[in-house]
N, C-alpha and C positions, 0 to 999 in steps of 0.2 A: 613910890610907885611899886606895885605888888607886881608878882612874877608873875602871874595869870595879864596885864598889859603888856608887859614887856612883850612877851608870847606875842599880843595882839598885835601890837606895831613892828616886830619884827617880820611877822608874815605879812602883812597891810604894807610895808614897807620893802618888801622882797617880789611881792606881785606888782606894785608900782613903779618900780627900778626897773623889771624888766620889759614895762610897758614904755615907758619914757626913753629906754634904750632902743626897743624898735621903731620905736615913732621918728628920733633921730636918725635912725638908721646906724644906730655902733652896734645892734646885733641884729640877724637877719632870724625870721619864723623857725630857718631852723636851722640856727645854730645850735647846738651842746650846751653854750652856756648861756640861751635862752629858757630852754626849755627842764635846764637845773635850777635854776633861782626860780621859775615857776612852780617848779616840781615842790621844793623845798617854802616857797611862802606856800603853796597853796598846804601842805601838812603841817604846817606850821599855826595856820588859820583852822584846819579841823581841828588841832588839838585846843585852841582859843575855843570853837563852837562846843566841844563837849565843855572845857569848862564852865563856863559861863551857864551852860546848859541850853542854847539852840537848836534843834534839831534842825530844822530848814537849812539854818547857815552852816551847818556839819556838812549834811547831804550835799548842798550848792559847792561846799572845798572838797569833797570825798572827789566829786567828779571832774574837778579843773588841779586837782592833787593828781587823780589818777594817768589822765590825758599829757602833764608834763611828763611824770616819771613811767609810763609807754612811751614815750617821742623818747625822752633818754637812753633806754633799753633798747629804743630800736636803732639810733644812732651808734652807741656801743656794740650793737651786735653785728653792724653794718648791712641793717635793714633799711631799704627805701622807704620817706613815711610819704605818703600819699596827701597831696596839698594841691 
């Protein structure tokens, strides 16, 4: 397996972790360490879409990247996030 997959299923596998953890209910929308392992597959998954070279599927992580790692920052910063 080439590093360019690993990349893939690491992020595919880090957005579905914390999907399967809210769905249970062992992390709440906003928790910190919901919204890091979001933050983190979802960059993890844009770096996969430039290489592969997808544009669509960059853009589609750029903004579900962006949206965990602001919910983080604003938790850290001890920002109310708006839900």
């Amino acid at each position: 397996m080439d590093y360019i997959l690993i990349i893939g299923f690491l992020g595919a596998g880090l957005i579905l972790l914390a999907f399967v953890l809210n769905n249970f209910k062992v992390l709440a929308r906003d928790d910190l360490s919901y919204d890091f392992i979001n933050a983190i597959g979802g960059w993890s998954m844009v770096l996969y879409a430039i290489l592969i070279g997808s544009i669509p599927f960059a853009i589609l992580n750029i903004v579900w990247a962006l949206v965990g790692t602001i919910d983080v920052i604003k938790t850290l910063a001890g920002i109310e996030k708006n839900r």
